[in-house]
Biopython code that builds the backbone (N, CA, C, O; Angstrom):
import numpy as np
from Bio.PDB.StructureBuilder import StructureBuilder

atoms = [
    (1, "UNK", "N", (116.498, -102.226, 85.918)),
    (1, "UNK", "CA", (117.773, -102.595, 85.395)),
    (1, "UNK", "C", (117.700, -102.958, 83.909)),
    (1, "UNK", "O", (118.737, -102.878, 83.252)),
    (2, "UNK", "N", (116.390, -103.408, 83.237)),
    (2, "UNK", "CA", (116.338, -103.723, 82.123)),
    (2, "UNK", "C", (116.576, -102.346, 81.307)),
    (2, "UNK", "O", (117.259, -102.560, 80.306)),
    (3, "UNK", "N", (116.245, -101.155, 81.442)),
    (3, "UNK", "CA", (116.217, -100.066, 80.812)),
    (3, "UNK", "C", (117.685, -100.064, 79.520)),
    (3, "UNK", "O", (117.640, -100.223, 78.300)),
    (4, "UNK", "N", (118.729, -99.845, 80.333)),
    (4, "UNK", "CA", (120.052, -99.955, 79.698)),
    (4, "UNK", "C", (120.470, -100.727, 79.940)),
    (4, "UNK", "O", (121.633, -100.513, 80.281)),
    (5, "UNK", "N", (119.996, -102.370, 80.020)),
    (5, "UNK", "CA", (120.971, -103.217, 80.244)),
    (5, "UNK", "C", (121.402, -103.705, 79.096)),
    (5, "UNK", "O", (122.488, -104.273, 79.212)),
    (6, "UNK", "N", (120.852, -103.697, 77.773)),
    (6, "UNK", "CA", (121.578, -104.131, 76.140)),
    (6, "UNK", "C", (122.525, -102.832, 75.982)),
    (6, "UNK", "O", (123.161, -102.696, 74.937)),
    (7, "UNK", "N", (122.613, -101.932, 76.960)),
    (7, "UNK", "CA", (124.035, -100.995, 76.578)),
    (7, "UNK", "C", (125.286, -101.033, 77.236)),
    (7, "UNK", "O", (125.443, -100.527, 78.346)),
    (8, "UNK", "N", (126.235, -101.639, 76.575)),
    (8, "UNK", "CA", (127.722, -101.863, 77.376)),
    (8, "UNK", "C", (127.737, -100.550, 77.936)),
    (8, "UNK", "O", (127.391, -99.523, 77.352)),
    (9, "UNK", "N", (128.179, -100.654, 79.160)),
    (9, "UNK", "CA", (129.157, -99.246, 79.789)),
    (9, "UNK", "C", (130.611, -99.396, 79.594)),
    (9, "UNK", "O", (131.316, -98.719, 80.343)),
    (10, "UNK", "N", (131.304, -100.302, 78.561)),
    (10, "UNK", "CA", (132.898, -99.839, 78.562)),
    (10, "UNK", "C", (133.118, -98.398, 77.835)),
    (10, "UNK", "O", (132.326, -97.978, 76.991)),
    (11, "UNK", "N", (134.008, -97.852, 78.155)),
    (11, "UNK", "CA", (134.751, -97.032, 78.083)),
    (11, "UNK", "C", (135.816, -97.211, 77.140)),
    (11, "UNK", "O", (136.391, -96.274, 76.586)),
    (12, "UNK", "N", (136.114, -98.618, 76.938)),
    (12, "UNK", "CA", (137.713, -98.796, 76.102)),
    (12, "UNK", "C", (138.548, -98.440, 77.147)),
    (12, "UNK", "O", (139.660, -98.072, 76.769)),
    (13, "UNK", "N", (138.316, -98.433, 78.641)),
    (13, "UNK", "CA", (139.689, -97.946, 79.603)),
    (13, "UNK", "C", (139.812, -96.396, 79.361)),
    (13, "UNK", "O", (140.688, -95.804, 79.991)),
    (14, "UNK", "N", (139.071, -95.749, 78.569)),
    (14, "UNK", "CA", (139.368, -94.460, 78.163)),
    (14, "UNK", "C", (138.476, -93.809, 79.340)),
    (14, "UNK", "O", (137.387, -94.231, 79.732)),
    (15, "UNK", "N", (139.304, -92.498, 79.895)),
    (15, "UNK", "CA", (138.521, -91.641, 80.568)),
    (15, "UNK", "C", (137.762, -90.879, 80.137)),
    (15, "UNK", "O", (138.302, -90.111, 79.341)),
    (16, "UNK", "N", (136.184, -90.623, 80.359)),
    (16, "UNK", "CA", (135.575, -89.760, 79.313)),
    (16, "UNK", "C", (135.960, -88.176, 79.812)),
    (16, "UNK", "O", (136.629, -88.135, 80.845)),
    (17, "UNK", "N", (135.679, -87.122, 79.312)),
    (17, "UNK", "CA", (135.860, -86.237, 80.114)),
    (17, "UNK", "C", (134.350, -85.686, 80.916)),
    (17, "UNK", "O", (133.394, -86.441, 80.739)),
    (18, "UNK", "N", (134.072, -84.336, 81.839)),
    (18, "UNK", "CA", (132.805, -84.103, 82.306)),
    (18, "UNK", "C", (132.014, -83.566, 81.120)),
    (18, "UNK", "O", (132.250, -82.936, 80.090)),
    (19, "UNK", "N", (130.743, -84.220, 81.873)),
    (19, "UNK", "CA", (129.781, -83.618, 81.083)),
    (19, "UNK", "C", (129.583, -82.263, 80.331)),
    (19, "UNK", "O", (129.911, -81.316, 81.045)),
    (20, "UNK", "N", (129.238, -81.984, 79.370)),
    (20, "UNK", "CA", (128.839, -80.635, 78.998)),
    (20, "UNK", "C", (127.435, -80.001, 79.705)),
    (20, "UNK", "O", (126.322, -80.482, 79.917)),
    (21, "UNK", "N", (127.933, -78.932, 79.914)),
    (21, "UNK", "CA", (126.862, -78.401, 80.947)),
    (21, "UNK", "C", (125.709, -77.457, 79.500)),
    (21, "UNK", "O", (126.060, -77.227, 78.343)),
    (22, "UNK", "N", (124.629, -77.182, 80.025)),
    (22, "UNK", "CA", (123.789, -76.649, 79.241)),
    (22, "UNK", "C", (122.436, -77.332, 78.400)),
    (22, "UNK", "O", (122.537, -78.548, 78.561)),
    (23, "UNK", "N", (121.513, -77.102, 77.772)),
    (23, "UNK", "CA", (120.633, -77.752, 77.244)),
    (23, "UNK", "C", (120.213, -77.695, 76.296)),
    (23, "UNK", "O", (119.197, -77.037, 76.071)),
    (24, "UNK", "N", (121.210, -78.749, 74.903)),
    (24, "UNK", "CA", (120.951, -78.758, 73.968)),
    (24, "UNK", "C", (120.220, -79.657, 73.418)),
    (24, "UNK", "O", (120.479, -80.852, 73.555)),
    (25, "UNK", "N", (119.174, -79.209, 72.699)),
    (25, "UNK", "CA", (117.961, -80.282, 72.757)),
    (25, "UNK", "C", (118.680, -81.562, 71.803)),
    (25, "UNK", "O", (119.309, -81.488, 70.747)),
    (26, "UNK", "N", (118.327, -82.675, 72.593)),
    (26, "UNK", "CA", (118.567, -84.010, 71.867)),
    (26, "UNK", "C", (118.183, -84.051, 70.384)),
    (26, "UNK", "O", (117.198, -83.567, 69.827)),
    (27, "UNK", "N", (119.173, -84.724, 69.906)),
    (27, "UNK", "CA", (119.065, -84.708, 68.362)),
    (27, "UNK", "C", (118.848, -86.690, 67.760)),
    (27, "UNK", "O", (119.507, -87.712, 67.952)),
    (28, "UNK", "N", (117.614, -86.371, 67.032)),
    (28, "UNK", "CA", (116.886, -87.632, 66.989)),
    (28, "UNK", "C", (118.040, -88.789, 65.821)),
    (28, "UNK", "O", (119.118, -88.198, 65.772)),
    (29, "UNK", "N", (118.076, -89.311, 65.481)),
    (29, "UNK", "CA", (119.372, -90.321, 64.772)),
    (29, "UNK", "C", (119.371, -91.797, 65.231)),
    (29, "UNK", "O", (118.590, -92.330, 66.020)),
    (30, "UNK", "N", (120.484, -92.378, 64.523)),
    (30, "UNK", "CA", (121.312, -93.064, 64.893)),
    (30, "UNK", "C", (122.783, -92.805, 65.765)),
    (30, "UNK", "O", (123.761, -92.161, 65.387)),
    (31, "UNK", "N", (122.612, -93.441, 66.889)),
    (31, "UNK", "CA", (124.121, -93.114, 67.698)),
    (31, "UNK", "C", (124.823, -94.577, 67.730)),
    (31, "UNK", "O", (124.072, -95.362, 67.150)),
    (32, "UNK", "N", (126.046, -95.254, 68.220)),
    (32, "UNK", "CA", (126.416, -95.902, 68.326)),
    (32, "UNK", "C", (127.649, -95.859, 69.603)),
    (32, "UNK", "O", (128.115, -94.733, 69.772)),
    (33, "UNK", "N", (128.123, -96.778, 70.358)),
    (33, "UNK", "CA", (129.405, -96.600, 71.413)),
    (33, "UNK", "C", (130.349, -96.507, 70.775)),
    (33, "UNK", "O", (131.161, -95.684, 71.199)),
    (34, "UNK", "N", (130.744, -97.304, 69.414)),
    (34, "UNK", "CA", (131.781, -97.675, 68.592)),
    (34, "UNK", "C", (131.150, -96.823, 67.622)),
    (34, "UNK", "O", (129.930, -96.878, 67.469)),
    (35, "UNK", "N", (131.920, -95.986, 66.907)),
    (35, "UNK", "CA", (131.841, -95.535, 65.630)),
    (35, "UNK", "C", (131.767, -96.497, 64.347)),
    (35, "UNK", "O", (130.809, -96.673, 63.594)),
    (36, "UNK", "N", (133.007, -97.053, 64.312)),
    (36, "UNK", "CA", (132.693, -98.374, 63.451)),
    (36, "UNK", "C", (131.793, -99.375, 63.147)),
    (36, "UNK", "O", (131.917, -100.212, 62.253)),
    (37, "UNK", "N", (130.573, -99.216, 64.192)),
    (37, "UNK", "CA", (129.262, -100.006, 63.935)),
    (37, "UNK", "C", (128.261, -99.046, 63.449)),
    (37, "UNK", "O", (127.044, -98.983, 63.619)),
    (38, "UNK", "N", (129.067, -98.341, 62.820)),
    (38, "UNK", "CA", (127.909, -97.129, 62.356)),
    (38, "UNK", "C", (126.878, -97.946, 61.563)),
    (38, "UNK", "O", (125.682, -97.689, 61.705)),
    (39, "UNK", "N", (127.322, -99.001, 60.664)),
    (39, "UNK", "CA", (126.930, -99.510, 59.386)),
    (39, "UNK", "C", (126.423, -101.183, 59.877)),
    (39, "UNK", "O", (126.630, -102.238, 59.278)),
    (40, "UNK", "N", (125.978, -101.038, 60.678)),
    (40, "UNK", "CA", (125.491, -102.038, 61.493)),
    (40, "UNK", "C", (124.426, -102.332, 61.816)),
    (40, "UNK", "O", (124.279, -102.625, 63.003)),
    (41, "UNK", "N", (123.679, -102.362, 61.243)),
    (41, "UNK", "CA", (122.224, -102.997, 61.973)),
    (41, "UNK", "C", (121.991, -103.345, 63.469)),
    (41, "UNK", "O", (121.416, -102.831, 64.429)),
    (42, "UNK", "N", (122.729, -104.493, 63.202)),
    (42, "UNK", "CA", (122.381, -105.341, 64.539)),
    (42, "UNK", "C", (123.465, -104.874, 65.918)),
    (42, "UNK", "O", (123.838, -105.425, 66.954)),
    (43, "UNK", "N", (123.628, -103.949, 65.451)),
    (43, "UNK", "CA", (124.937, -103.480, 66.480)),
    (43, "UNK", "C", (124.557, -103.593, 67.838)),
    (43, "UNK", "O", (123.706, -102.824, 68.283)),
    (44, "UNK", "N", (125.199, -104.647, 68.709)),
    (44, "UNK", "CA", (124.636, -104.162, 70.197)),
    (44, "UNK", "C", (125.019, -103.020, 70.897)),
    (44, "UNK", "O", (125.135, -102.931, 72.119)),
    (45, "UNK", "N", (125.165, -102.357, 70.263)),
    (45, "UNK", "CA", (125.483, -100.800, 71.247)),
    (45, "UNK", "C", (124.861, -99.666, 70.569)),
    (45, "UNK", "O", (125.182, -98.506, 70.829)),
    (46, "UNK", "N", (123.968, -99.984, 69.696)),
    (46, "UNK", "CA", (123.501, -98.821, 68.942)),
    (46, "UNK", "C", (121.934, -98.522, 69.756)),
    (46, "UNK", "O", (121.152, -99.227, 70.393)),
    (47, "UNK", "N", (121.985, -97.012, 69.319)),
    (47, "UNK", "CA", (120.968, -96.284, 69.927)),
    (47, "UNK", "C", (120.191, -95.329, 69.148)),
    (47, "UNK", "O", (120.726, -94.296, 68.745)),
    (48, "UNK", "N", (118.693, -95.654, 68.851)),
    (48, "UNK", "CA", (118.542, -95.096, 67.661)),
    (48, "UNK", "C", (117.291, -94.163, 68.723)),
    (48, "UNK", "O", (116.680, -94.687, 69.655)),
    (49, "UNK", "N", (117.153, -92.816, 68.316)),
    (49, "UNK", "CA", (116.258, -91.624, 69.053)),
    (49, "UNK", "C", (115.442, -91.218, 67.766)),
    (49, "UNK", "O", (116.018, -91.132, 66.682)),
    (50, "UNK", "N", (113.992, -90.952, 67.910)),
    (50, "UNK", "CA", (112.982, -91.058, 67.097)),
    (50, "UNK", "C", (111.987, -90.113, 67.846)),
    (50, "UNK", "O", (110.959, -90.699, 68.186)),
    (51, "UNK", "N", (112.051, -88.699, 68.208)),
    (51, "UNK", "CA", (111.298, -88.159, 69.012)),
    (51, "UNK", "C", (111.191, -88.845, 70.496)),
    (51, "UNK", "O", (112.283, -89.127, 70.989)),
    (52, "UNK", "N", (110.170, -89.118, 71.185)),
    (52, "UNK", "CA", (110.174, -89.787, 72.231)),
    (52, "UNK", "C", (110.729, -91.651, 72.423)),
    (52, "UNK", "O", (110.877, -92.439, 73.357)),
    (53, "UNK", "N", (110.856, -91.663, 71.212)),
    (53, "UNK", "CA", (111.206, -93.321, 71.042)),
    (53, "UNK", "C", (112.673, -93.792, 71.331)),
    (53, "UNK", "O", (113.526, -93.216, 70.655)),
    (54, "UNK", "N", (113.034, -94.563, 72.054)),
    (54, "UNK", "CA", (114.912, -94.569, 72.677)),
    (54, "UNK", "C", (114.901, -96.334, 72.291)),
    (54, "UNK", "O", (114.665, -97.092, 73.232)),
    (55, "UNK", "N", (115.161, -96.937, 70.898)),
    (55, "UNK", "CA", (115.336, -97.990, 71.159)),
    (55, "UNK", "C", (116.919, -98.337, 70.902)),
    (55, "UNK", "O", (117.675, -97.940, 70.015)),
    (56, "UNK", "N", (117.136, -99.213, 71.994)),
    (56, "UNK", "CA", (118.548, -100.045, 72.150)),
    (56, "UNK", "C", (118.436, -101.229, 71.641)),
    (56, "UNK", "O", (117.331, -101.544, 71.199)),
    (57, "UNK", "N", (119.599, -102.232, 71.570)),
    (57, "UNK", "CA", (119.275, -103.202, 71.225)),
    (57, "UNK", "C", (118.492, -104.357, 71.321)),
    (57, "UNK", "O", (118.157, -105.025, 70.343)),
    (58, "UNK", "N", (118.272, -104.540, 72.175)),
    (58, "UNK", "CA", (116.898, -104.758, 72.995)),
    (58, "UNK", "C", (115.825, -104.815, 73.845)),
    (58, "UNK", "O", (115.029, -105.626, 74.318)),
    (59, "UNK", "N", (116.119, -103.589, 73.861)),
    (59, "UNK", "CA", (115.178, -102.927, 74.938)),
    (59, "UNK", "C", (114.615, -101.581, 73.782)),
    (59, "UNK", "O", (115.210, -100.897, 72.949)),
    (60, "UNK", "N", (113.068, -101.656, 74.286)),
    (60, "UNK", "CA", (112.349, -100.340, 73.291)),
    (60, "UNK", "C", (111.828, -99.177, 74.461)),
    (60, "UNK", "O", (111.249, -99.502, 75.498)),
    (61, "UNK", "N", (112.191, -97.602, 74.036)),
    (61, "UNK", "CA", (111.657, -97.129, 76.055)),
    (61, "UNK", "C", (111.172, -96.297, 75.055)),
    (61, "UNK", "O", (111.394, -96.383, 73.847)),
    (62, "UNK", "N", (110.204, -95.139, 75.903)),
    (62, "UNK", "CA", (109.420, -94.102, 75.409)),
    (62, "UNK", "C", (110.328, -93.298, 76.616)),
    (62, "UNK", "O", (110.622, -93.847, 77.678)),
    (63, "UNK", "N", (110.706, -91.941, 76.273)),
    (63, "UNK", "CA", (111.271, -90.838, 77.553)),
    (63, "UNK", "C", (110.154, -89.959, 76.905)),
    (63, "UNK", "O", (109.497, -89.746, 75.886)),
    (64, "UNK", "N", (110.560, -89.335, 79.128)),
    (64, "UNK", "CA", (109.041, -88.254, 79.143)),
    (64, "UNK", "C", (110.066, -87.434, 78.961)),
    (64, "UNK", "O", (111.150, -87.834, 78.536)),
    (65, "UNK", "N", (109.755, -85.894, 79.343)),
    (65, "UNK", "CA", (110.160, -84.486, 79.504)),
    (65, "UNK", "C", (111.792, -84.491, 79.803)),
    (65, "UNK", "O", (112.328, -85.248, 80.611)),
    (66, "UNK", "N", (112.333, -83.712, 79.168)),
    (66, "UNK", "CA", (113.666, -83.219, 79.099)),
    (66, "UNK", "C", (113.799, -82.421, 79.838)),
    (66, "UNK", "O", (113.198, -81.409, 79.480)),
    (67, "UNK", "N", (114.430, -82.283, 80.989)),
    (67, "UNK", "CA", (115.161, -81.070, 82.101)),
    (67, "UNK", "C", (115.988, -80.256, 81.915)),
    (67, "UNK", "O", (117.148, -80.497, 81.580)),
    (68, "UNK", "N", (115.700, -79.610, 82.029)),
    (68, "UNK", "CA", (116.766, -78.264, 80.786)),
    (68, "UNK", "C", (118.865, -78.583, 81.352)),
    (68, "UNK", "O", (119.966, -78.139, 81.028)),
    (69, "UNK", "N", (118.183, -79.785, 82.492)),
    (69, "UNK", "CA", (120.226, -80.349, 82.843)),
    (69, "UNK", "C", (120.111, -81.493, 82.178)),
    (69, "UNK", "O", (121.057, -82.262, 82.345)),
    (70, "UNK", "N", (119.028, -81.953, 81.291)),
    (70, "UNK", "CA", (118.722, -83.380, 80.150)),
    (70, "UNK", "C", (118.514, -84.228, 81.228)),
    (70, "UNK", "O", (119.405, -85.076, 81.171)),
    (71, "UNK", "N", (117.793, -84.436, 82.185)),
    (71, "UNK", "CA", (117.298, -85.153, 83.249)),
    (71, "UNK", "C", (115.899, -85.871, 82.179)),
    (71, "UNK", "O", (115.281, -85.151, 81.394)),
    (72, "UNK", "N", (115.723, -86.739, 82.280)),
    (72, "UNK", "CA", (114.507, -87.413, 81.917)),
    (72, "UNK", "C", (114.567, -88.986, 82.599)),
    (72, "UNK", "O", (115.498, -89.658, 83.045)),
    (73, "UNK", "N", (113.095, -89.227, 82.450)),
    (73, "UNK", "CA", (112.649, -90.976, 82.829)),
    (73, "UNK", "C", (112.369, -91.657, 81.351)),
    (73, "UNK", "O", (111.533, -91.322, 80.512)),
    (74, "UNK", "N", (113.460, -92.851, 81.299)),
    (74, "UNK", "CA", (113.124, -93.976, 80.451)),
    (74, "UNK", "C", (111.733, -94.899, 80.514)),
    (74, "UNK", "O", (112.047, -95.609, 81.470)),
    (75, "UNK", "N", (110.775, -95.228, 80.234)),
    (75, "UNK", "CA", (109.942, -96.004, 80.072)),
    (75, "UNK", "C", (110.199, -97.639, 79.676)),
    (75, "UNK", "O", (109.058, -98.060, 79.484)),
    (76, "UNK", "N", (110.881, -98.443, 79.523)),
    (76, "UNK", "CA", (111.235, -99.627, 78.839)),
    (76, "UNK", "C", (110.571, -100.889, 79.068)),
    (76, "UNK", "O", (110.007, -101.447, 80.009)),
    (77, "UNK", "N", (110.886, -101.168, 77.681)),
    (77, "UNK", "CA", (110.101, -103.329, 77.929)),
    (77, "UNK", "C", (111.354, -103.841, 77.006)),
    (77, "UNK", "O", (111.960, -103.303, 76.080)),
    (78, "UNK", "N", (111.459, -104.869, 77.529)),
    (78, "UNK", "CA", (112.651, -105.641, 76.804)),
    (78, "UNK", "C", (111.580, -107.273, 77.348)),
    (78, "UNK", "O", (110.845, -107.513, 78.306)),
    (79, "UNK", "N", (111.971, -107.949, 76.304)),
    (79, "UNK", "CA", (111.623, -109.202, 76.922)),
    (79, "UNK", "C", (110.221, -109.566, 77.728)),
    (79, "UNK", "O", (109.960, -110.555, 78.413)),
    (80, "UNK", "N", (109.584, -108.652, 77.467)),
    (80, "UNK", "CA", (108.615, -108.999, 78.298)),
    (80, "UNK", "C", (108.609, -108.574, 79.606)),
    (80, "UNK", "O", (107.551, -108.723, 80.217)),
    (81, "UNK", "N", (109.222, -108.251, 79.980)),
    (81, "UNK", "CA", (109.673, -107.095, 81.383)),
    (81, "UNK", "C", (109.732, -105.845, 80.973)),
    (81, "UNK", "O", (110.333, -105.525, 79.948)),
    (82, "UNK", "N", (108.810, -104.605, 82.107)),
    (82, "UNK", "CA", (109.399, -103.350, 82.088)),
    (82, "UNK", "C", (109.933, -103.139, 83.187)),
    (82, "UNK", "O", (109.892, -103.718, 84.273)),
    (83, "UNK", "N", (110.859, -101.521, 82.493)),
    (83, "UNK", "CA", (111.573, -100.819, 83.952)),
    (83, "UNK", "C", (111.274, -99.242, 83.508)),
    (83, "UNK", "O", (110.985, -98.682, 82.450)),
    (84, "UNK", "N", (111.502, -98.826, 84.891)),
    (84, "UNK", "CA", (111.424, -97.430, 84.419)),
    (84, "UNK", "C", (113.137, -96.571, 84.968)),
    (84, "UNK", "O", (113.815, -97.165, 85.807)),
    (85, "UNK", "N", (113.608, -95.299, 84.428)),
    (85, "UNK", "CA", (115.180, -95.309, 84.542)),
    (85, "UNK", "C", (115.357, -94.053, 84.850)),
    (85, "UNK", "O", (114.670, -93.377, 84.083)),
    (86, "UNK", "N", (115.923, -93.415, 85.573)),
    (86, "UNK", "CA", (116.435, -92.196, 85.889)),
    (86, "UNK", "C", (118.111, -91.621, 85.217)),
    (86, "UNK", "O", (119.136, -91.752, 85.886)),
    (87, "UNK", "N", (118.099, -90.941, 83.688)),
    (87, "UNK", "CA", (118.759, -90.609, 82.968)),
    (87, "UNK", "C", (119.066, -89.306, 82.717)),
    (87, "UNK", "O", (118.235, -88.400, 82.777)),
    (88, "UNK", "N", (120.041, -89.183, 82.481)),
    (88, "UNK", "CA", (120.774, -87.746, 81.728)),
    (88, "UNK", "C", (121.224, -88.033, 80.862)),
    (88, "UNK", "O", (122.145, -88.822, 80.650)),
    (89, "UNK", "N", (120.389, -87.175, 79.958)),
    (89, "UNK", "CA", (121.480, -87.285, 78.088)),
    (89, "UNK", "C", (121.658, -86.269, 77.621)),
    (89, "UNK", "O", (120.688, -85.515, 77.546)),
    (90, "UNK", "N", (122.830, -85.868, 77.166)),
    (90, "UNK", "CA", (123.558, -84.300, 76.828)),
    (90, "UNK", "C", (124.163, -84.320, 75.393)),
    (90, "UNK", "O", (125.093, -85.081, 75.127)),
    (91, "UNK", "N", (123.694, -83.584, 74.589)),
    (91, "UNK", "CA", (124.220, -83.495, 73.778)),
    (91, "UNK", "C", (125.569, -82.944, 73.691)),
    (91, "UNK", "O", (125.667, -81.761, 74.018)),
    (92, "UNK", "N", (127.100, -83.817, 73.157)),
    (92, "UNK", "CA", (128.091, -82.787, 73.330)),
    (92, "UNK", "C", (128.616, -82.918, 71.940)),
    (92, "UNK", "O", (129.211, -83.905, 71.507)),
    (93, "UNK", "N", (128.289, -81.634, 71.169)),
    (93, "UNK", "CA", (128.525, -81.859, 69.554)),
    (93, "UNK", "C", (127.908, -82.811, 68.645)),
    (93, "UNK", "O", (126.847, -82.307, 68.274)),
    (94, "UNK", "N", (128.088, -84.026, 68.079)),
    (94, "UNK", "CA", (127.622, -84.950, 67.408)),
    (94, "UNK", "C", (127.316, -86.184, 68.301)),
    (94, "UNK", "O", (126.668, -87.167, 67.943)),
    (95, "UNK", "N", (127.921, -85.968, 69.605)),
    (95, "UNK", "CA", (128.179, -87.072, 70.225)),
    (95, "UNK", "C", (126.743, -86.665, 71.145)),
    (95, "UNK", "O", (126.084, -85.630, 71.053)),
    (96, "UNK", "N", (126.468, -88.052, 72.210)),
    (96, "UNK", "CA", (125.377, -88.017, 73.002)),
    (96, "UNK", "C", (125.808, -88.653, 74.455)),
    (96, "UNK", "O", (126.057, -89.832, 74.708)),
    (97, "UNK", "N", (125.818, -87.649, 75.229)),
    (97, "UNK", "CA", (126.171, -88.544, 76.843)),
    (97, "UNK", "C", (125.091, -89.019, 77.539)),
    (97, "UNK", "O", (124.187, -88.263, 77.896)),
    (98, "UNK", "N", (125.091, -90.275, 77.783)),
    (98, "UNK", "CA", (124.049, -90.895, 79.014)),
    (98, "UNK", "C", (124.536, -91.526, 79.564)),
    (98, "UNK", "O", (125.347, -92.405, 79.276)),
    (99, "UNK", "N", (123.859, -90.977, 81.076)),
    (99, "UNK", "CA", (124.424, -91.398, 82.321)),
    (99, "UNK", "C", (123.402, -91.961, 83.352)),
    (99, "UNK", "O", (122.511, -91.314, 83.903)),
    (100, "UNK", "N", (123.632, -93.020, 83.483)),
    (100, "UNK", "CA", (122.828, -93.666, 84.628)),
    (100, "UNK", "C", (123.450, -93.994, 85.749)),
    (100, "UNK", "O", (124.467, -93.345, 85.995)),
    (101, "UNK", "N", (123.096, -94.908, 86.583)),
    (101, "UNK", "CA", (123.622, -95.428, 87.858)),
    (101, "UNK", "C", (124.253, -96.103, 87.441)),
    (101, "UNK", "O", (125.108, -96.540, 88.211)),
    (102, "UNK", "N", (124.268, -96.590, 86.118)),
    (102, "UNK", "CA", (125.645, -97.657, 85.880)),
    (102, "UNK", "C", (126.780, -97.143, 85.148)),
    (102, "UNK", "O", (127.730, -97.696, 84.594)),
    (103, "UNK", "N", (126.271, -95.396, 85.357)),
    (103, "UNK", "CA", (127.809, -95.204, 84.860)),
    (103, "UNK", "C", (127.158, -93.797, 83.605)),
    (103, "UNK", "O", (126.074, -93.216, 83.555)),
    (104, "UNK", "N", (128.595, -93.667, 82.629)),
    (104, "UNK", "CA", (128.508, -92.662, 81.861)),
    (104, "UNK", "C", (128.900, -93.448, 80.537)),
    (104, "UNK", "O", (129.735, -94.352, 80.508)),
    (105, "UNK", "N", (128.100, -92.925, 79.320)),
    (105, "UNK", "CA", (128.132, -93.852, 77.780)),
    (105, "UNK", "C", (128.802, -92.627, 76.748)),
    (105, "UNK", "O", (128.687, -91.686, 77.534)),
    (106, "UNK", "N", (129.209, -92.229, 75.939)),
    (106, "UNK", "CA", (129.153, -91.563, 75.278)),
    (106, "UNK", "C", (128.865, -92.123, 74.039)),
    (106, "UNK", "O", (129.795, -92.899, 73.820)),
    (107, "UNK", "N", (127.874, -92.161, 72.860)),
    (107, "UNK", "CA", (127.136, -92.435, 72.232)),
    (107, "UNK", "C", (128.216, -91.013, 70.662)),
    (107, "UNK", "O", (128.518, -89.822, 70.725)),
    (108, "UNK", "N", (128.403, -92.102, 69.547)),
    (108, "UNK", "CA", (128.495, -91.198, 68.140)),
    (108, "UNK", "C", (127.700, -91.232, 67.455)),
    (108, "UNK", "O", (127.152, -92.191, 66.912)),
    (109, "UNK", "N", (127.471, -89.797, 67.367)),
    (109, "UNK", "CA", (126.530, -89.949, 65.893)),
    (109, "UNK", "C", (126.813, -90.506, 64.799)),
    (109, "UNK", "O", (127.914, -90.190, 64.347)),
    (110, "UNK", "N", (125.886, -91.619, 63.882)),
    (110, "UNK", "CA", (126.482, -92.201, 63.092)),
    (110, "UNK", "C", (125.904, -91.041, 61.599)),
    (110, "UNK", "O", (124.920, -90.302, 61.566)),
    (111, "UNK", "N", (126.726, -91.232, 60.763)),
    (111, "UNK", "CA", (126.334, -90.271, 59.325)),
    (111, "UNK", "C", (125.279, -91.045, 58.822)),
    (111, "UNK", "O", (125.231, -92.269, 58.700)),
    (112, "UNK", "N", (123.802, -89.551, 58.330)),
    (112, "UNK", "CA", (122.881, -90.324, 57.486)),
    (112, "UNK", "C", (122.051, -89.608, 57.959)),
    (112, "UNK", "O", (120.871, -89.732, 57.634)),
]
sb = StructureBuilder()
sb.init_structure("model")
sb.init_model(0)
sb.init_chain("A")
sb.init_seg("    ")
for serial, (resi, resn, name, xyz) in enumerate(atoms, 1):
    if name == "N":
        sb.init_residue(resn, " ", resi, " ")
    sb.init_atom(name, np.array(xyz, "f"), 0.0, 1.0, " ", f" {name:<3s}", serial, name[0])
structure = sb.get_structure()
């Protein structure tokens, strides 16, 4: 549970739409839930991808192998606790979908 637990799952009440189907390889950056925390450091919803490196706000994970449906396992330690996470992340345009058991995120790319 620690994996994504520094990542809100709101939505804003907004319905996201379905996933994009296909496998576009993840694109390494800064993402954010809110666009407006683009310029944010400390943003708790930001998600920064570094090759295998997925750190959230506080939680740091290593992901293994990408499934050509973006299936991968999170690795994480937050706090002194690890977890390990069963994820899908899809690239749809600039944006980044991940979906866990707690739901679906859509992630913006922030400019830079």
């Amino acid at each position: 549970m620690l994996a994504l637990a520094a990542c809100r799952t709101e939505t804003g009440g907004v319905s996201l739409p379905p996933p994009a189907q296909g496998g576009a390889p993840l694109v390494d950056g800064i993402y954010d839930l809110r666009g407006e925390a683009c310029g944010d450091p400390a943003s708790e919803t930001r998600l920064t991808l570094a090759g295998q490196s997925w750190r959230f706000y506080e939680a740091r994970c290593r992901r293994g192998a990408v499934g050509a449906d973006g299936s991968l396992t999170l690795s994480c330690s937050s706090e002194g606790m690890t977890d390990s996470r069963a994820v899908t992340a899809v690239m749809e345009g600039r944006s980044l979908r991940v979906t866990d058991a707690g739901g679906a995120r859509l992630y913006h790319r922030c400019p830079g």
